[in-house]
N, C-alpha and C positions, 0 to 999 in steps of 0.2 A: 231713129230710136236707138238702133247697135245694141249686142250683148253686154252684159258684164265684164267678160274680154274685153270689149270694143274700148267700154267704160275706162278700164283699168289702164291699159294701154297707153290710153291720152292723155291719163291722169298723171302717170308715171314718166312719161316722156314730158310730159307740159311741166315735172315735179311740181304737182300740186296735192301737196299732200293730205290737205280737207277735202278731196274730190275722192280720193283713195278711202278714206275713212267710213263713209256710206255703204263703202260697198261687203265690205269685212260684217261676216258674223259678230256680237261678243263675246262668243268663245273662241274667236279663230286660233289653229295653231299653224306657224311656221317652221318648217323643217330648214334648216341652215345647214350648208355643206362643212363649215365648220363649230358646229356645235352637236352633240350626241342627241340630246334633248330637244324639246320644240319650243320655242319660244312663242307663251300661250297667252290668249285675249287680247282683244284689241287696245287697251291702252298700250302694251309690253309690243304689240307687232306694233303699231304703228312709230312707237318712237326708235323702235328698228329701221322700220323705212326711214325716218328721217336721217338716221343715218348714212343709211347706205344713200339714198339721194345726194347725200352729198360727197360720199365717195366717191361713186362711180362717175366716171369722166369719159364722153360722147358715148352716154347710155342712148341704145336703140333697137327695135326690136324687129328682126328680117324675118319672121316667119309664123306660122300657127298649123296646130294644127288639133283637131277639135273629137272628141269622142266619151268613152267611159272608162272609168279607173277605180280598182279597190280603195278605200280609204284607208290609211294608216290607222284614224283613230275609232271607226266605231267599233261599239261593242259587237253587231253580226255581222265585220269583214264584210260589209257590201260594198257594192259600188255607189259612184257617184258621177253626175255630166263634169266632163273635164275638159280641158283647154290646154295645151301646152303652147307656152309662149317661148320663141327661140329669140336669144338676142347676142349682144356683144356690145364691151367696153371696154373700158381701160381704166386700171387699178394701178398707182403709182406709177407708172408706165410699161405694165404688163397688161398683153394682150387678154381679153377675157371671153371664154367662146359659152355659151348657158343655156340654161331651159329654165323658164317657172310653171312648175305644173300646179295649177288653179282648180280649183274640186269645189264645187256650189251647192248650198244645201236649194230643198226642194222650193225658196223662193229665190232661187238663183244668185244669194250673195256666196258673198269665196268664204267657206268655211273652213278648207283645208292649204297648204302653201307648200309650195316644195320647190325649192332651188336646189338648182346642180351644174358646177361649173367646170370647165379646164380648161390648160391643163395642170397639174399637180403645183407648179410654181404659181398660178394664179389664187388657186383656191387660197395657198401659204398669204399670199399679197392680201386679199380680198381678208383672210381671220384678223391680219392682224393691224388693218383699216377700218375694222369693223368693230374690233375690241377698242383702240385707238378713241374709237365715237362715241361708242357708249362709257368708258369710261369718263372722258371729257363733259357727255350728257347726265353724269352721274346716276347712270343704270346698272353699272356691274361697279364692284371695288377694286383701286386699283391693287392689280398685286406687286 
């Protein structure tokens, strides 16, 4: 059967990105290492995944590691069951070392997202690959 985790994991490594979509609240929000802001609901995360799915190059994930975490977004600062997924890729040909920390509402879909990567030159690679796609996707304007 496997968690959510489990779910997400094979769905993201298999990039299958209708398999990823079930699992997302609709209001999830994504925290992006290079954006201030969260990138909020499922339609706006997922055509982010699609994105970055297709940036990242020998995306894979070496690690977890499983417990509870504050939520960035509720209103009483609680916690929530968390996952943190360790991985590593390659972004135009820079190394990429990362965590995605996964926060599940009470029926275990990912309500909350948080990437974080390095080092300082990848994250530079990873924004400006990532703008790159969504512009292309026509989700952000180009500037």
């Amino acid at each position: 059967m496997g968690t959510t985790a489990d779910h997400f994991k094979a769905a993201v490594e298999a990039q299958e990105l209708d398999a990823v979509e079930e699992l997302f609240t609709e209001d999830v929000r994504l925290y992006s290492p290079v954006k201030f802001t969260p990138f909020e609901g499922r339609p706006m995360v997922l055509a982010l995944f699609g994105v970055l799915l297709r940036t990242f190059e020998d995306f894979h994930y070496v690690g977890e590691l499983t417990g509870s975490a504050q939520t960035a977004a509720g209103p009483d600062g609680g916690s929530a069951d968390s996952t943190v997924l360790i991985f590593r890729a390659t972004v135009n040909g820079k190394q990429i070392h990362g965590i995605d920390l996964l926060q599940f509402d009470e029926a275990g879909r990912i309500k909350e997202f948080t990437v974080m990567v390095r080092p300082q030159s990848a994250v530079h690679a990873l924004g400006e690959a990532v703008l790159a796609g969504l512009v292309e996707d026509g989700l952000v304007p180009q500037e």
